[in-house]
C-alpha positions as CSV (number, residue, x, y, z in Angstrom):
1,X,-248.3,-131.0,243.5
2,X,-248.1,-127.4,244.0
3,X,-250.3,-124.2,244.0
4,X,-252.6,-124.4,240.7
5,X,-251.8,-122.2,238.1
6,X,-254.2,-120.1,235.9
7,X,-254.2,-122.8,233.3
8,X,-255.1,-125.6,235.4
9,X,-251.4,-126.8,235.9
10,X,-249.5,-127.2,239.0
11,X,-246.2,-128.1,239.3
12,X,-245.0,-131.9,240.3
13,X,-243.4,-132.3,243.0
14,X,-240.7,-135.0,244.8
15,X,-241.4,-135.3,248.3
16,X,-238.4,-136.6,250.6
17,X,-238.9,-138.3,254.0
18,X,-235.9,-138.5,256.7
19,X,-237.1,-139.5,260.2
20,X,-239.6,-136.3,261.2
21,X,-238.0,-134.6,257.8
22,X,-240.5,-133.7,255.2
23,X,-239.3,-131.4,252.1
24,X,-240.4,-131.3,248.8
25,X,-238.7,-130.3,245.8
26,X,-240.4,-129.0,242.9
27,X,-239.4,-130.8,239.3
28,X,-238.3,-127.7,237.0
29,X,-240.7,-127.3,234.1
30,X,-242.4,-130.3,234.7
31,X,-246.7,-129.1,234.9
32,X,-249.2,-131.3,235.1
33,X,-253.4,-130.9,235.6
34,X,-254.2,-132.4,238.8
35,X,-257.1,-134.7,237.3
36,X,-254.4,-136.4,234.8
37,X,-252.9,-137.1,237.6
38,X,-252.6,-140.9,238.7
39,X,-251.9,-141.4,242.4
40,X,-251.0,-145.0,242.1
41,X,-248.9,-144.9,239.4
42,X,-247.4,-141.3,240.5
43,X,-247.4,-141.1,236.4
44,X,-249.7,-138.3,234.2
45,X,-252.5,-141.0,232.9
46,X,-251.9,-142.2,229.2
47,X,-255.0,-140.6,227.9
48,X,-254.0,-137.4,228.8
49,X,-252.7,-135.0,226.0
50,X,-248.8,-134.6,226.4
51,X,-248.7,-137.5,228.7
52,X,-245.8,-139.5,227.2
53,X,-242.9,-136.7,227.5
54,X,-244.4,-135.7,231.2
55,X,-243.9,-139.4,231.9
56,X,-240.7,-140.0,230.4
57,X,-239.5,-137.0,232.5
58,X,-240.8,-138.3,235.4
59,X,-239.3,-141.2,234.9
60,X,-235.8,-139.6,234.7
61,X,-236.5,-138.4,238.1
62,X,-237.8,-141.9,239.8
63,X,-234.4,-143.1,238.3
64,X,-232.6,-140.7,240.3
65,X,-234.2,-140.9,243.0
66,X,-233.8,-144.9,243.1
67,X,-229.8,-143.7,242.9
68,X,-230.4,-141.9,246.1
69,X,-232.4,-143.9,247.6
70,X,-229.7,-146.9,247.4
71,X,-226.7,-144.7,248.5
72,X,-228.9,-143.9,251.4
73,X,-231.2,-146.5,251.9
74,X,-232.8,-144.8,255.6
75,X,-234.3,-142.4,253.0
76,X,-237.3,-142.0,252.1
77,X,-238.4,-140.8,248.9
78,X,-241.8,-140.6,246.6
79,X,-243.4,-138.3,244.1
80,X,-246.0,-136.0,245.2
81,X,-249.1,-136.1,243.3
């Protein structure tokens, strides 16, 4: 995740992974409080208030990121939590 904002939100983020490559790219629009986050489901917890639509937008990025990830399987990818 990224720099925490006033309201307790900080950006999601994909991290990529080529060789000694790290870059992350931040997910437009997509905020999430660091505490709803779950590291081992790289998903917003179900409990937390406006979890379902974060995790169906995340989703839509895991799905393109499988894409990628089997055109170029040497890739590494993962979301950042």
């Amino acid at each position: 995740m990224g720099r925490v904002k006033a309201d307790g939100t900080a950006p999601l983020r994909i991290r990529l992974k080529h060789g000694n490559k790290d870059t992350k790219i931040t997910c437009p629009g997509l905020f999430v409080r660091p505490k709803d986050w779950d590291k081992n489901f790289n998903m917003v917890n179900p409990k937390s208030a406006g979890a379902d639509s974060l995790n169906h937008e995340i989703k839509k990025y895991q799905l393109k990121t499988e894409e990628v990830k089997q055109k170029y399987p040497k890739l590494q990818l993962q979301a950042s939590g």
